[in-house]
C-alpha positions as CSV (number, residue, x, y, z in Angstrom):
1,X,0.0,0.0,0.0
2,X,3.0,2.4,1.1
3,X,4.4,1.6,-2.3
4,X,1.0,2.1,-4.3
5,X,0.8,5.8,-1.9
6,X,3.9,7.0,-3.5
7,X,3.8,6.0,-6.9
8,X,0.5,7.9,-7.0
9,X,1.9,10.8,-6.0
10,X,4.9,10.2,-7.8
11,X,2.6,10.8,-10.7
12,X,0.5,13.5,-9.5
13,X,3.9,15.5,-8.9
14,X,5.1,14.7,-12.5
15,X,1.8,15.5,-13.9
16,X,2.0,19.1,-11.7
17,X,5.8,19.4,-13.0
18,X,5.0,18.1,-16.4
19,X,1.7,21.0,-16.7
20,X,4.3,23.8,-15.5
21,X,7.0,22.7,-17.9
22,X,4.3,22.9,-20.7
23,X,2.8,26.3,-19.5
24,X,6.3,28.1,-19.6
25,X,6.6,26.2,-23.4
26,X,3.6,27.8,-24.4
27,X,4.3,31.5,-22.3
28,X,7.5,31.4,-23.7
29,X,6.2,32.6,-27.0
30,X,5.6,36.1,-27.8
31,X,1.8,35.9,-27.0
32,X,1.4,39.5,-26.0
33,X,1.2,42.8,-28.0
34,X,3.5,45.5,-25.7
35,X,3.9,49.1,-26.1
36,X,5.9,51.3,-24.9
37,X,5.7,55.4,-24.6
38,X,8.1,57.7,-22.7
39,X,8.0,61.6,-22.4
40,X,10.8,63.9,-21.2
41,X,8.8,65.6,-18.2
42,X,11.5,68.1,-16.7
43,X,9.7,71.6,-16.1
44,X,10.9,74.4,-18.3
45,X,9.7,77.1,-15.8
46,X,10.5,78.0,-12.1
47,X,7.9,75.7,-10.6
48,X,8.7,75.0,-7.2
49,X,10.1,71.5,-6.3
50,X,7.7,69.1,-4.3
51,X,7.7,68.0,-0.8
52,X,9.1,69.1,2.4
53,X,6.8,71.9,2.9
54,X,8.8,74.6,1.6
55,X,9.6,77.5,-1.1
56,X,12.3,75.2,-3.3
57,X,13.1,77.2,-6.4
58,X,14.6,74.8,-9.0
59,X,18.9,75.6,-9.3
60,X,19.7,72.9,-12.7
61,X,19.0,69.1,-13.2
62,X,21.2,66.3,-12.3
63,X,18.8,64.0,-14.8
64,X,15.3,64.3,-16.7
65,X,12.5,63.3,-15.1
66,X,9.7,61.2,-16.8
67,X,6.5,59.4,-17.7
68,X,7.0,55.8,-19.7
69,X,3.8,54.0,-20.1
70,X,3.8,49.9,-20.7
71,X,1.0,48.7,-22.7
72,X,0.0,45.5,-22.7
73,X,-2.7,44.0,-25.1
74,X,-3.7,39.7,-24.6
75,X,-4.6,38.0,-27.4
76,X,-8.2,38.6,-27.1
77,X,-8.2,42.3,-27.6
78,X,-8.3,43.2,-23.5
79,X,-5.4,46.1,-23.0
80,X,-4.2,47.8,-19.7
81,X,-2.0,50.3,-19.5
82,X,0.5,51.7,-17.1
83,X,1.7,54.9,-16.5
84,X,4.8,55.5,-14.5
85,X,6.4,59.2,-13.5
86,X,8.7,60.6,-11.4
87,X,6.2,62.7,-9.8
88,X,6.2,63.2,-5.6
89,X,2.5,62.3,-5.7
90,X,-0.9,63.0,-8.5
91,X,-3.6,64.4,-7.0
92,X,-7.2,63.6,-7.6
93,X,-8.0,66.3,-9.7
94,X,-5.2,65.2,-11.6
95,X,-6.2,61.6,-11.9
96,X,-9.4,61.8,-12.9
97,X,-8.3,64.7,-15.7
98,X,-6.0,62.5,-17.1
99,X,-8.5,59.8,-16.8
100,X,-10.9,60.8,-18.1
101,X,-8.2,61.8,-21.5
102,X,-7.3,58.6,-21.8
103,X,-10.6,56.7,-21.1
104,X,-12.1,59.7,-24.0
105,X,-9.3,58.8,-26.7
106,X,-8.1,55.4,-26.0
107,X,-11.6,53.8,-24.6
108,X,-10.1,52.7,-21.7
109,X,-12.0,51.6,-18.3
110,X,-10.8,52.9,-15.0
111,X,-9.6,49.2,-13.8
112,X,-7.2,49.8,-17.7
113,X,-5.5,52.2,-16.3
114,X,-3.0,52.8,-13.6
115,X,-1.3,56.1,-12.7
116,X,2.2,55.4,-10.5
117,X,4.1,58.3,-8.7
118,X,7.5,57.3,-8.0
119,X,7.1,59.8,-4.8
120,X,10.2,61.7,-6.0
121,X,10.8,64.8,-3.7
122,X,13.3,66.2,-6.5
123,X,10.2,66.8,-8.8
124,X,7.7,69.8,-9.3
125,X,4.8,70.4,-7.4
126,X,1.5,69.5,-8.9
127,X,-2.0,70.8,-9.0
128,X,-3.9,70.3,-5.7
129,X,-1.5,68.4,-4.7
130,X,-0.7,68.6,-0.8
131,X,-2.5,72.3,-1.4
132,X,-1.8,73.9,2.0
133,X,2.0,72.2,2.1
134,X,3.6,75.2,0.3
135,X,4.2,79.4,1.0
136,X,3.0,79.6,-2.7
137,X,1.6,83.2,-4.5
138,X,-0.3,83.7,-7.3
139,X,2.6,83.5,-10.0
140,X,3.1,80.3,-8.4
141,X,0.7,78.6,-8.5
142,X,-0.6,79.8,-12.1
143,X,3.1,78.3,-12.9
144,X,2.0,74.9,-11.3
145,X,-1.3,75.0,-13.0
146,X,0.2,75.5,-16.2
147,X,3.0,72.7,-16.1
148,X,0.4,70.4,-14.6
149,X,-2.1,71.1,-17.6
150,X,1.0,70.5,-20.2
151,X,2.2,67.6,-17.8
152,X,-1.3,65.6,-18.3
153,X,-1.2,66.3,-22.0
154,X,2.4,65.0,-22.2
155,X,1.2,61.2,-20.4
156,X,-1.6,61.3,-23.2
157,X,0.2,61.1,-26.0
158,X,2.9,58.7,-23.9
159,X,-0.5,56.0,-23.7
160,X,-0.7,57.1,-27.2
161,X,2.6,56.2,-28.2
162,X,2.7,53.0,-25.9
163,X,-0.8,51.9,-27.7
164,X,0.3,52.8,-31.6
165,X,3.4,51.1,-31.5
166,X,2.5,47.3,-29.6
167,X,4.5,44.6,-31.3
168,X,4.5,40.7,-30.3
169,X,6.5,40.4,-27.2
170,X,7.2,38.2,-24.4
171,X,6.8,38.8,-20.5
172,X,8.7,37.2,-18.1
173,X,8.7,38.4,-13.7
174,X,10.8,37.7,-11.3
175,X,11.8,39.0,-7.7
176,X,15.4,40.2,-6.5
177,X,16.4,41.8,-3.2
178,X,17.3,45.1,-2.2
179,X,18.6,46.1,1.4
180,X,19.1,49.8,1.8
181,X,15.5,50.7,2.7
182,X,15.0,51.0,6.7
183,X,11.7,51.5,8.8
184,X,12.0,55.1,9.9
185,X,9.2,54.1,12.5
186,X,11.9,52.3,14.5
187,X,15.5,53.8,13.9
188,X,16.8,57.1,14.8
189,X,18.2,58.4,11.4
190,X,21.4,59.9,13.5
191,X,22.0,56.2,14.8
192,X,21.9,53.8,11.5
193,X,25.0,54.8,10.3
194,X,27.0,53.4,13.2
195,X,24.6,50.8,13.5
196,X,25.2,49.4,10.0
197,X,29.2,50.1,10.4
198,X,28.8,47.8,13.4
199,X,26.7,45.0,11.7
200,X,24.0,45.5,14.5
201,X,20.5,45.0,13.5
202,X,18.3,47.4,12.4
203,X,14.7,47.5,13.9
204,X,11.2,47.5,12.4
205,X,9.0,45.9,9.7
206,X,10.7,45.9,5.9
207,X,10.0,44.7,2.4
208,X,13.3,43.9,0.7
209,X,12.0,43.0,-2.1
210,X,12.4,43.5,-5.8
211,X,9.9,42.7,-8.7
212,X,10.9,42.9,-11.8
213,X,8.9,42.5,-15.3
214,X,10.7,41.9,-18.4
215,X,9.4,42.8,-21.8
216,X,11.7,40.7,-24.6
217,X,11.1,40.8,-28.4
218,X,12.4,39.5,-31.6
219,X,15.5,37.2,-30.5
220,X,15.0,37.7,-26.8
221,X,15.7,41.8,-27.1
222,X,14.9,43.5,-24.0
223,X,12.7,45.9,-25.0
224,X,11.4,47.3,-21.2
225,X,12.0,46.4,-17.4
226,X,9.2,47.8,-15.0
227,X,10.7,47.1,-11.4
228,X,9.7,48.0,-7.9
229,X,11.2,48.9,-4.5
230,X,9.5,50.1,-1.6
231,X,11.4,52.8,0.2
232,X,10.9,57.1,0.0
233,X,12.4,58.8,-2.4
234,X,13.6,61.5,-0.4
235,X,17.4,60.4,-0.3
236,X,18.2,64.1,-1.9
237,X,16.5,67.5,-0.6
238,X,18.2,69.9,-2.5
239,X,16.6,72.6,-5.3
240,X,17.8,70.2,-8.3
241,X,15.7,68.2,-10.6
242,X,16.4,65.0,-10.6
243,X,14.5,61.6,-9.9
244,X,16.1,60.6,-6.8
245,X,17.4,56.8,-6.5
246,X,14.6,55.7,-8.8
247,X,16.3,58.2,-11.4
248,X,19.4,56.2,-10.8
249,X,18.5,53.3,-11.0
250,X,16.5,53.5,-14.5
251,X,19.7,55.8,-16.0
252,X,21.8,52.8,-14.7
253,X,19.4,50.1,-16.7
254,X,19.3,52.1,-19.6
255,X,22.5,52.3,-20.0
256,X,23.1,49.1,-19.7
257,X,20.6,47.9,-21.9
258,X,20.1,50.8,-25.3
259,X,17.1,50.9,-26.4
260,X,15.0,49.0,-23.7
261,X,12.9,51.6,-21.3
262,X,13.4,51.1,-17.6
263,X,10.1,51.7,-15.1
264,X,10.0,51.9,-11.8
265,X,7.0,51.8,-9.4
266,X,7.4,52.5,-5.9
267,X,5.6,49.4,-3.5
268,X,4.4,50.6,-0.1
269,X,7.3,52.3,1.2
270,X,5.2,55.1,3.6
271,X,6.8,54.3,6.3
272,X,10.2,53.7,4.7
273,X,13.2,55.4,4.2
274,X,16.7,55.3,2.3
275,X,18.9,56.1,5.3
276,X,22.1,57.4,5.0
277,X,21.1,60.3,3.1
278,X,21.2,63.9,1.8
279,X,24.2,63.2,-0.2
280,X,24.5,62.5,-4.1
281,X,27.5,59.8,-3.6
282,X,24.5,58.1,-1.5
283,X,21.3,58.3,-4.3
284,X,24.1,56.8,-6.8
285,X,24.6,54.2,-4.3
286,X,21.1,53.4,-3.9
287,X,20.4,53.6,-7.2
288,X,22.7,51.3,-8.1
289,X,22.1,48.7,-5.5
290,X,18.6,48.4,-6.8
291,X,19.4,48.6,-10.3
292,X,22.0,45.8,-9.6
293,X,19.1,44.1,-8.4
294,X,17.5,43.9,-11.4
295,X,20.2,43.3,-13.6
296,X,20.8,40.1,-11.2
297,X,17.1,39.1,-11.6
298,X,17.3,39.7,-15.9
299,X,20.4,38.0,-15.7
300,X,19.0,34.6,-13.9
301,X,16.1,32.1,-14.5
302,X,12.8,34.5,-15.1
303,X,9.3,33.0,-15.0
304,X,7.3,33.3,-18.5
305,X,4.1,35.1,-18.0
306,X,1.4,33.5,-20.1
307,X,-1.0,35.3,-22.0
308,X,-4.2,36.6,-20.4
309,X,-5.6,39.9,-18.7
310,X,-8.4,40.9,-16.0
311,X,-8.5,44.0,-14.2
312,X,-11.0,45.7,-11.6
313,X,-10.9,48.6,-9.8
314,X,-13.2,49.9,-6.7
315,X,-13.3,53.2,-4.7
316,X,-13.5,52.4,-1.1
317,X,-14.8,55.1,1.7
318,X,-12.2,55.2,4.2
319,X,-13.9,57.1,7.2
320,X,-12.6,59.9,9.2
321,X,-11.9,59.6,13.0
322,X,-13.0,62.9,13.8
323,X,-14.2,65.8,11.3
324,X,-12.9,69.2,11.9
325,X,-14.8,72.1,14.2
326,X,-13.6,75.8,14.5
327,X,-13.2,75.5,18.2
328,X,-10.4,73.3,17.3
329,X,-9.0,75.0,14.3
330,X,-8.8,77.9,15.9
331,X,-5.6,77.8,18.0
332,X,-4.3,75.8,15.2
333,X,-5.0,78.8,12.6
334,X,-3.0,81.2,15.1
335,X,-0.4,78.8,16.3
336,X,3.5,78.7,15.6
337,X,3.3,76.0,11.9
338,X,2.7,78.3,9.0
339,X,1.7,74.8,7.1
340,X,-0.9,74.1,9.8
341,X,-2.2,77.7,9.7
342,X,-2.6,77.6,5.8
343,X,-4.9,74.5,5.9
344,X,-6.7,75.8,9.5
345,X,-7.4,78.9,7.8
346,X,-8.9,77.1,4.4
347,X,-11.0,74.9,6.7
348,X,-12.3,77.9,8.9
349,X,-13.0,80.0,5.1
350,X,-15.0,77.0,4.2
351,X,-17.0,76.3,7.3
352,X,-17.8,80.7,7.0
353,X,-19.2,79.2,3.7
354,X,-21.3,76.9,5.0
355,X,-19.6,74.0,3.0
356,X,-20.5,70.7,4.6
357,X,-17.5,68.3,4.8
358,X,-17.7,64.9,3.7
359,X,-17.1,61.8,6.1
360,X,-15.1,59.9,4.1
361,X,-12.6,59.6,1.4
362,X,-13.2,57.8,-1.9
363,X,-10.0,55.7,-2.1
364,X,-8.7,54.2,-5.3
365,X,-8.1,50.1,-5.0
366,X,-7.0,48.1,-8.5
367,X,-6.1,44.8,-9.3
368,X,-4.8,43.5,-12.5
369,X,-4.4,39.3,-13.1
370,X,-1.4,39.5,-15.5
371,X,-1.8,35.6,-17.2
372,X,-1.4,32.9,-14.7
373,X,1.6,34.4,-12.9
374,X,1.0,37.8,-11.7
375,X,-1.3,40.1,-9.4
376,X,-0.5,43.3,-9.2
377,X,-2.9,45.6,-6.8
378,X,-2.1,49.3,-6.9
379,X,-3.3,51.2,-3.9
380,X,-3.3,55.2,-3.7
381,X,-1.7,57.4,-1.0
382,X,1.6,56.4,0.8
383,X,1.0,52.9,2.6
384,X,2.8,51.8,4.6
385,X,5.0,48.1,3.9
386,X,2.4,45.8,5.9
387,X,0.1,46.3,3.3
388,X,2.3,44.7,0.8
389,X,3.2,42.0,3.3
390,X,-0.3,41.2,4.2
391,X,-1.5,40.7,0.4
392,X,1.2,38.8,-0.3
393,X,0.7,36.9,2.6
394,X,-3.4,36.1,1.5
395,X,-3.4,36.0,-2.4
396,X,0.0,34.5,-2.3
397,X,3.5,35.0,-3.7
398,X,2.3,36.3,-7.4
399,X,1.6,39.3,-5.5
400,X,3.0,42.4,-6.5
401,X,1.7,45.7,-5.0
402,X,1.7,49.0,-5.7
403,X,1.3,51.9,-2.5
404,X,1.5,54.8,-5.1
405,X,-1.2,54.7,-7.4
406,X,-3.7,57.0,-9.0
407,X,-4.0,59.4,-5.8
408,X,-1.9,60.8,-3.3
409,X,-4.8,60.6,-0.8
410,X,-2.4,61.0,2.4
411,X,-0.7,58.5,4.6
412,X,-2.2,55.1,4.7
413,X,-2.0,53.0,7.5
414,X,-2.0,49.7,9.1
415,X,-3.9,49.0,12.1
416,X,-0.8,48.6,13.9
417,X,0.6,51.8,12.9
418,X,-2.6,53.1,13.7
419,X,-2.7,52.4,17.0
420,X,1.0,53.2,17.5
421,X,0.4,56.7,16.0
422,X,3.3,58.8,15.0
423,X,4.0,60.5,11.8
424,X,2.1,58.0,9.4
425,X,-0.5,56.7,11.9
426,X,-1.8,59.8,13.7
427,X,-3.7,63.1,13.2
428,X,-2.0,63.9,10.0
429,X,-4.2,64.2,7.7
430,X,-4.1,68.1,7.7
431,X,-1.2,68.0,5.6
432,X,-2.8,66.6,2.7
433,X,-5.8,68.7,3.0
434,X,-8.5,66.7,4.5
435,X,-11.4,68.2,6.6
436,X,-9.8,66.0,9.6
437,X,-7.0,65.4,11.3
438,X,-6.6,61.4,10.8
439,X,-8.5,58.2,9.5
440,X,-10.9,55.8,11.3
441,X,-9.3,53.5,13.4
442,X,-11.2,50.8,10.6
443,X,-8.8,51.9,7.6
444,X,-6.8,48.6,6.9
445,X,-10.0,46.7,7.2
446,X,-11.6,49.0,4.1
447,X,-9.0,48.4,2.5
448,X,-8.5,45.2,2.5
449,X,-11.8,44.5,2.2
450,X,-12.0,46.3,-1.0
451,X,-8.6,44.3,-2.1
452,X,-10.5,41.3,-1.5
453,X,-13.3,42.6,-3.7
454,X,-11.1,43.6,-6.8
455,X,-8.8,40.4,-6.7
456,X,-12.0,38.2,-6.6
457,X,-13.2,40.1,-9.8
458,X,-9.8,39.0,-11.8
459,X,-9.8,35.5,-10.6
């Protein structure tokens, strides 16, 4: 009987093994149709650099910053596309402008298409985008108006390049590792140093890791590499464009590889950072350990991606914890943060306008089934690294996701972080404009209820 046990499953094994080899045979072929678009998206005016709540004039460029858009058509017509930037974050105005462009010229749905941020803080400041963040003027902000307007126009005809030019291609994924990222929740920026010189461990939760698509041609040609990393881009904070260590690391690929288009999309790094920092010598560092990541990845045994595409999308109402009240914005409109005073000031204006403030924030959840092989769910706002690690944890280890996608909403969350607070966790949500100051204490649970939702609807 013992012996009868194991031949069966002998051949169930070899069956299994014998289905996969055939699958990759059959992905292995160039059963897709991928296009690929890019657009030189360096400002040509003095619009003011994004993040750190600032006036940052711009002083030169180190490199150009971007938007490349990867198209991918299956074989029965169904397309998505993709578009990457180097922006520090799109707000909703600008999503759903540039939405509806592409859904009114290209017919695509809203689960088709995906808008990434790289969360670059070496790139201009968008259109009601973090609105209260910045000292801006009038001049200013018509400037940011205006580049954000010839901005959207610029990712259009990108989709429209990526969609007129798809040509048979192959897919392949696979996943490298990348250490420099460190959970800023639980180090002391001042210590790591010391701490990494003396091999000591560093604290918190982390996601190491690297996906990496490859798009090959004619003769196994690398034609495009979309990776991922899941860290803040906020390694430089000087007045310079330049893309940060995602700049560095798609220069670096490029280089390497003429012709091909490198793409990065940022995983859920919110409550990540890169860390040394503030110095050039380490973004070229960083960049190039993650771009050696890839290249290590490309260079090994990928996984062919067989033909096939779903995709679903969902907004979600994420509750606020408290709405605002001018008893409370009161001492918060006179008090010593000119950023708090800007958005305490708005809010008070509005409630003198009798505008009624919402409860809740529609937040953007996507999923895309990528053949047999790959999920990828994109996620707006800056979540933080357990989201990653719980959805790859419950729809298993085809799981890509991305924490930057289609709106910069505001920090996002875990229920742990939560309930620990801080920076990411707490009464934040003033920075990013919101008529409250932080999120229901229910937010992971939306979420990943409405993951749940979307992934069901591309199984």
């Amino acid at each position: 009987m013992r012996m009868l046990r194991w031949v069966a499953q002998s051949l169930i094994v070899s069956a299994f093994v014998s289905g996969a080899v055939a699958l990759g045979e059959d992905a292995g072929e160039l059963n897709w149709r991928v296009g690929i678009g890019r657009r030189v998206i360096t400002p040509q005016t003095p619009v003011w650099l994004a993040g750190y709540g600032s006036k940052r004039e711009p002083d030169g460029k180190v490199h150009d910053i971007w938007v490349k858009v990867l198209a991918l058509r299956a074989p029965d017509g169904k397309r998505v596309v993709m578009a990457t930037t180097d922006h520090m974050g799109m707000s909703k105005t600008i999503y759903e402008s540039l939405f509806a462009k592409v859904n009114r010229r290209f017919s695509l749905d809203r689960s088709e298409f995906m808008l990434t941020f790289s969360h670059n803080h070496c790139g201009p400041a968008l259109k009601d985008d973090l609105v209260d963040y910045y000292p801006t003027d009038d001049a200013q902000r018509r400037l940011i108006a205006e580049y954000s307007a010839w901005m959207e126009d610029e990712v259009v005809e990108a989709v429209g390049e990526a969609l007129d030019n798809l040509r048979p291609a192959q897919l392949l994924k696979g996943e490298g590792k990348c250490t420099f990222a460190v959970n800023r929740r639980d180090n002391r920026e001042a210590e790591v140093p010391q701490m990494l010189a003396e091999g000591k461990p560093l604290k918190g939760v982390v996601d190491h890791y690297v996906p990496v698509l490859a798009v090959k041609g004619e003769g196994g040609k690398l034609l495009g590499v979309l990776f991922g990393y899941a860290c803040h881009p906020t390694t430089l904070s000087f007045n310079t464009w330049c893309g940060d260590y995602p700049g560095f690391a798609q220069v670096n690929l490029e280089a390497k590889h003429p012709g091909a288009s490198a793409m990065f999309f940022n995983a859920c790094g919110g409550d990540q950072n890169p860390i040394p920092r503030r110095k050039v010598e380490f973004c070229e560092q960083y960049g190039r350990m993650l771009s050696d990541a890839v290249e290590k990845v490309l260079s090994g045994p990928m996984q062919p991606v067989s033909a096939g595409l779903k995709s679903a999308f969902e907004f979600v109402d994420l509750a606020y914890d408290e709405l605002v009240t001018r008893e409370k914005l009161l001492p918060v409109a006179n008090g010593a943060s000119a950023l708090h005073a800007r958005w305490a000031k708005r809010m008070l204006k509005m409630i003198d306008e009798g505008v009624t403030f919402p409860t809740s924030y529609p937040y953007p959840v996507q999923a895309w089934r990528i053949g047999n092989e790959l999920l990828l769910i994109g996620i707006g706002g800056e979540a933080v690294v357990d989201y990653s690690l719980r959805f790859k944890r419950e729809f298993g280890p085809r799981t890509w996701v991305c924490g930057y996608a289609n709106d910069m909403a505001a920090y996002i969350p875990s229920r742990r972080v939560w309930e620990e607070g801080g920076y990411e966790g707490g009464p934040h949500l003033d920075e990013y404009g919101r008529p409250a100051w932080r999120w229901a204490g229910d937010v992971e649970d939306r979420i990943a209820g409405a993951a749940q939702r979307v992934v069901e609807g591309v199984r």
